[in-house]
TILUMMI-361819 format. One record per residue (C-alpha): residue in one letter; chain; x, y, z. Coordinates in steps of 0.001 Angstrom, whole numbers, plus 500000, padded with zeros to 6 digits. Each point is the difference from the previous one (the first is absolute). Example, Ala and Ser with C-alpha at 12.3 -4.5 7.8 and 13.67 -1.06 7.14 Angstrom:
BEGIN
SITE rest kette      X      Y      Z
SITE    A     A 512300 495500 507800
SITE    S     A 501370 503440 499340
//
This chain:
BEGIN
SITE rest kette      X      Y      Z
SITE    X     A 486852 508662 471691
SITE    X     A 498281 501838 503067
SITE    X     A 496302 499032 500867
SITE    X     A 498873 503850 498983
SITE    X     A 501241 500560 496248
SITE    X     A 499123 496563 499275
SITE    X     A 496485 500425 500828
SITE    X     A 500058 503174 498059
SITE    X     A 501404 498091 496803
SITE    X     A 497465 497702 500436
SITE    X     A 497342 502309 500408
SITE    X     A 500931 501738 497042
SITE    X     A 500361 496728 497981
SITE    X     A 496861 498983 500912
SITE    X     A 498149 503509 498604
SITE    X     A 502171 499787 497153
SITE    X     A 497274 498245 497735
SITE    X     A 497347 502734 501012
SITE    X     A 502164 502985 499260
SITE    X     A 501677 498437 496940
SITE    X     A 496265 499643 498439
SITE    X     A 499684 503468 500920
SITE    X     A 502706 501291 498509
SITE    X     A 499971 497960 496743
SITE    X     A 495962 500886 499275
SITE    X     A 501138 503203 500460
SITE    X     A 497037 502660 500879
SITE    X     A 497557 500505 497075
SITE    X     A 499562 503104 498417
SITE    X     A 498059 502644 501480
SITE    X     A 495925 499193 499103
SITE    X     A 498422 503247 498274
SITE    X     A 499113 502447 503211
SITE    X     A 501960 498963 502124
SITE    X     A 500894 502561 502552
SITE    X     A 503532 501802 500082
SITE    X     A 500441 498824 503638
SITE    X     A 499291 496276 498875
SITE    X     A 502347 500536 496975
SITE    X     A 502828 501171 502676
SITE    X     A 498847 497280 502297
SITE    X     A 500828 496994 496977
SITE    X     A 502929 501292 499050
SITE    X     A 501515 500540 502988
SITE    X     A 498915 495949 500801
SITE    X     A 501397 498806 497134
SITE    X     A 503590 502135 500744
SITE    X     A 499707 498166 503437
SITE    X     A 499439 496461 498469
SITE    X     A 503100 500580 497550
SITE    X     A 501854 500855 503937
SITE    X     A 498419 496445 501299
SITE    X     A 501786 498556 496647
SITE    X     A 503284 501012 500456
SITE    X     A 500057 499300 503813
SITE    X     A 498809 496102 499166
SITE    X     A 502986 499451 497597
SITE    X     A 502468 501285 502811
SITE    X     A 498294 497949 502473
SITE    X     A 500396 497177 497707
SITE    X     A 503984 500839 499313
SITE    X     A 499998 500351 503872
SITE    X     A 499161 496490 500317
SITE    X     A 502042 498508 497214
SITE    X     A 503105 501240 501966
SITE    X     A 499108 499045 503255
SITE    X     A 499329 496657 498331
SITE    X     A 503023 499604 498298
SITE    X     A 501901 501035 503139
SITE    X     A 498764 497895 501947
SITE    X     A 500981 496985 497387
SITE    X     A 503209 501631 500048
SITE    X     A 500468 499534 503380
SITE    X     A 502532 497598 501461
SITE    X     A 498932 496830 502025
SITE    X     A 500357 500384 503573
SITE    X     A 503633 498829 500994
SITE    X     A 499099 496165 502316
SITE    X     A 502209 501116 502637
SITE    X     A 498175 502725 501096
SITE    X     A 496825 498096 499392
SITE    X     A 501517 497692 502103
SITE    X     A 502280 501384 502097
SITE    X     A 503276 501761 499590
SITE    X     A 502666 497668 501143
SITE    X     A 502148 503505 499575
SITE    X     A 498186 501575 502187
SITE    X     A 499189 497626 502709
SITE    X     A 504017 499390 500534
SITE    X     A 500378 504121 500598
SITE    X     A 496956 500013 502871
SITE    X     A 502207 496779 501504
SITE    X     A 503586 501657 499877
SITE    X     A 497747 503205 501637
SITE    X     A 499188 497430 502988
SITE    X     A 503928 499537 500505
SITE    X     A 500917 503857 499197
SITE    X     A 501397 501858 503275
SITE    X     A 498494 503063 500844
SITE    X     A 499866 502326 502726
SITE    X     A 497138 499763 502653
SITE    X     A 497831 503168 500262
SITE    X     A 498936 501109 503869
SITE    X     A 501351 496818 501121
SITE    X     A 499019 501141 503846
SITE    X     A 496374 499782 499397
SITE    X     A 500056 496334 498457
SITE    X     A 498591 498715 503168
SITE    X     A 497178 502781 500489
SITE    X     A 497447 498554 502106
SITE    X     A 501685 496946 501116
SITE    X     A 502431 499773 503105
SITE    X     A 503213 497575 500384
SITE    X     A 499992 497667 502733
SITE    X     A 502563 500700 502323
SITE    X     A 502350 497515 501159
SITE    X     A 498638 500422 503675
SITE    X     A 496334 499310 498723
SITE    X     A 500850 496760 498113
SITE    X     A 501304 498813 503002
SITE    X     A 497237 501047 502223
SITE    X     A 497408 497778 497881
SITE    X     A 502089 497296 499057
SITE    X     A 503561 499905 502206
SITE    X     A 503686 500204 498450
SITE    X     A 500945 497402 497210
SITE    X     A 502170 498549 502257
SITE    X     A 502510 501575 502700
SITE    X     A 503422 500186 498516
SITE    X     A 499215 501975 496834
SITE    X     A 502735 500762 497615
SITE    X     A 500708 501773 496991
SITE    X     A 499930 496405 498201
SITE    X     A 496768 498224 499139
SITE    X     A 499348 497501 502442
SITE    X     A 497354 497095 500943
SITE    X     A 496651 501572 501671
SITE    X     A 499926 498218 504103
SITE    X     A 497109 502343 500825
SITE    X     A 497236 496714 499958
SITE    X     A 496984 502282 499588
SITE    X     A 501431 501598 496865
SITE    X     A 501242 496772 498642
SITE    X     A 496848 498835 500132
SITE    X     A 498730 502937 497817
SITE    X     A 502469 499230 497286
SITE    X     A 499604 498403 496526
SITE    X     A 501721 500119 496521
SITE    X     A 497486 500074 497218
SITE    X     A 499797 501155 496491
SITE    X     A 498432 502829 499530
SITE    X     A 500221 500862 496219
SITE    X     A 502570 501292 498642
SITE    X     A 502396 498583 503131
SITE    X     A 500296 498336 502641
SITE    X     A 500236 501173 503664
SITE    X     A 500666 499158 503810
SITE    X     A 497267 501889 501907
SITE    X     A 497974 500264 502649
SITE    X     A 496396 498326 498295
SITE    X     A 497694 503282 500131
SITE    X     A 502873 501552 498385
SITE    X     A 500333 497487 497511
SITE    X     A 496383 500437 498887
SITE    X     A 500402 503465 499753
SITE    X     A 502716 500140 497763
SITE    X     A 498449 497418 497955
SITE    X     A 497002 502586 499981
SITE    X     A 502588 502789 498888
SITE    X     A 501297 497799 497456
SITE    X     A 496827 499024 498521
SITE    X     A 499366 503642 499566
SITE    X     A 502978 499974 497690
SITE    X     A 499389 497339 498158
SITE    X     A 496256 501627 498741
SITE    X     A 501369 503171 499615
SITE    X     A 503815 499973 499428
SITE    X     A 500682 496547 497954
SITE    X     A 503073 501140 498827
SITE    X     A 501032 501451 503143
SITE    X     A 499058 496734 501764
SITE    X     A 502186 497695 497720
SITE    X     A 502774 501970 500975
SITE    X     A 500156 500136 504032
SITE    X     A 502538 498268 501531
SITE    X     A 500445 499438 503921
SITE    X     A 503358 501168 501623
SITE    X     A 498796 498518 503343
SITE    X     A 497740 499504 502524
SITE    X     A 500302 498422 503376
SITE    X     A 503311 500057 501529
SITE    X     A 500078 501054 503728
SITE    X     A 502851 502315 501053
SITE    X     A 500018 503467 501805
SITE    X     A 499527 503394 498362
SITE    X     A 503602 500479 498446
SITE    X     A 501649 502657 502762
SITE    X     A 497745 498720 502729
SITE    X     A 500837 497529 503038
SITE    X     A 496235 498687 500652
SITE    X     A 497735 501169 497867
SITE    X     A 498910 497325 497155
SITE    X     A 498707 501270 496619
SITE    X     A 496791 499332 497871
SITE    X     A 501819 497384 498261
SITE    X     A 500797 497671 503195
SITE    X     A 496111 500147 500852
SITE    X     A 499056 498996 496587
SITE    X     A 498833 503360 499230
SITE    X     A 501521 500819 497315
SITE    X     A 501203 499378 496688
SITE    X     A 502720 501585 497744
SITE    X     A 499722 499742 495828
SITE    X     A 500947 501527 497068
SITE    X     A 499612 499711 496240
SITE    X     A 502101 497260 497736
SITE    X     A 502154 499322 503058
SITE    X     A 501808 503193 499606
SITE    X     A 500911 501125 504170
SITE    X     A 498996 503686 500362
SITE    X     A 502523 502077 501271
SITE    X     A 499246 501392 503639
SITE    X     A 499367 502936 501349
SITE    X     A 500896 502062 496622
SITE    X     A 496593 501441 499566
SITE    X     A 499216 497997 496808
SITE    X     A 497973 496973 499008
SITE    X     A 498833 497318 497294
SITE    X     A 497047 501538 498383
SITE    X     A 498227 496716 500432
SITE    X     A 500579 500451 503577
SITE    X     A 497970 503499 500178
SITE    X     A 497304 498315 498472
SITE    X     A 500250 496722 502084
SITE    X     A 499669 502209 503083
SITE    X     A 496522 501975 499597
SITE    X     A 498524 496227 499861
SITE    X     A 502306 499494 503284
SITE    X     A 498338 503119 501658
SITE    X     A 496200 498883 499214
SITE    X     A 500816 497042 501816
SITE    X     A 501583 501434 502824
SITE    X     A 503451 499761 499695
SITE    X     A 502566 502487 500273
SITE    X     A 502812 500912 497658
SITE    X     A 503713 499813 500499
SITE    X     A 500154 503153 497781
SITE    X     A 498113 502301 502743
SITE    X     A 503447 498883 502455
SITE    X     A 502230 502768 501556
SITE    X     A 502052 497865 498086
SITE    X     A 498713 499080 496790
SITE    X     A 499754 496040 499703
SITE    X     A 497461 499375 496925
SITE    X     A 500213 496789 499242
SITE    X     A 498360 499511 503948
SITE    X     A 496897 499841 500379
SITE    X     A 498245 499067 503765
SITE    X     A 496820 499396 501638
SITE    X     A 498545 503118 501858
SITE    X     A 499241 500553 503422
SITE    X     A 496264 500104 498834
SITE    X     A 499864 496659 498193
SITE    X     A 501273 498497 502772
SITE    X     A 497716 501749 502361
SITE    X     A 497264 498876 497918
SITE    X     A 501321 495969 499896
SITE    X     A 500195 500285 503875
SITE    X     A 496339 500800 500064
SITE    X     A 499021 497522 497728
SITE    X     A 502297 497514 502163
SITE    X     A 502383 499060 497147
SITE    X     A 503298 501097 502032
//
């Protein structure tokens, strides 16, 4: 029942006493003399107390239905009251579903890769004879900056501000996304090799820069324009932290995601790389 009519029925049923003694004294009969206009004046009170009458017993038929609706009414099914099991298993298979990415080019808005030539200008090459294969790390300065750690949902081989971070990102998830978060799984991290079609240059991943994941384990396809839905949603917490998205790639990679240039210029004033 809405707040308004129920006042108003309750109003009414509180009055109902006042205008039911009205109506069943009924008006007495005219006293000898007593002016035409006070004649028209009683009668037309007493037509208006038979009106008060009538609209009291529909008030009170009003009320009898609402009441028996409402007795009527079914209990409240527990797994709603609880939570829908149902439901809960179609927002998961969502997580998983493949979709296309919208203005994929502007993932990275704000935020600027760092080029191969800049990672090596603040912290040197990986090592010297890069391959497409991942390889050990002989650059001592970087090997120094490396450390596996758990960092919720997976575990990674990173460079350590870059570990914190992504634990950052990932707690992020975890408050906001706790389905999302149960369901990230890691595809990679460190493994130091060059840029596939390169001779020299080494990517994000052989600095420890980056990490690739996906949802359930399930690879994403490259370079096809399309994505895990999870994966969209993964990467706006990416961006607040200052990472840059695979997605944004001439070619499309979006299971990659990377430090960027300004995160890293911000760890090299702070004295952390």
């Amino acid at each position: 029942m809405k707040l308004l009519p129920g006042a108003l029925i309750a109003l009414s049923i509180a009055t109902a006493p006042v205008v039911w003694s009205l109506a069943q004294t009924r008006w007495p009969a005219p006293a000898p003399g007593l002016s035409p206009a006070a004649e028209t004046r009683l009668s037309a009170l007493e037509v208006e107390a038979q009106g008060l009458r009538q609209a009291l017993e529909r008030l009170r038929g009003e009320v009898a239905r609402l009441d028996a609706g409402r007795a009527a009414a079914p209990e409240p099914r527990r797994e709603l009251a609880e939570g829908n099991d149902a439901a809960s298993d179609s927002l998961m298979d969502a997580f998983a579903q493949v979709v296309l990415i919208a203005d994929r080019r502007a993932a990275n808005a704000g935020l600027t890769v760092a080029t191969p030539g800049f990672l090596e200008e603040v912290i040197g090459l990986p090592r010297q004879d890069l391959t497409d294969d991942c390889q050990a790390a002989t650059n001592p300065r970087l090997k120094d900056l490396l450390e596996t750690a758990d960092v919720g949902p997976i575990k990674a081989r990173l460079l350590r501000p870059a570990l914190v971070s992504l634990r950052q990102v990932f707690a992020n998830v975890q408050v906001f996304e706790p389905e999302l978060y149960r369901r990230i799984a890691s595809a990679g991290s460190l493994c130091v090799r060059r840029i596939r079609g390169s001779q020299d240059s080494a990517s994000a991943h052989a600095y420890g820069l980056a990490v690739d994941l996906n949802i359930d384990g399930v690879l994403d396809e490259l370079a096809d324009g399309r994505t895990q839905l999870g994966l969209i949603l993964l990467a706006d917490f990416f961006r607040k932290e200052g990472w840059i998205w695979g997605a944004g790639f001439g070619r499309e990679d979006s299971m990659h995601f990377e430090v960027s240039r300004e995160k890293l210029e911000q760890w090299r004033r702070l004295d952390l790389i």
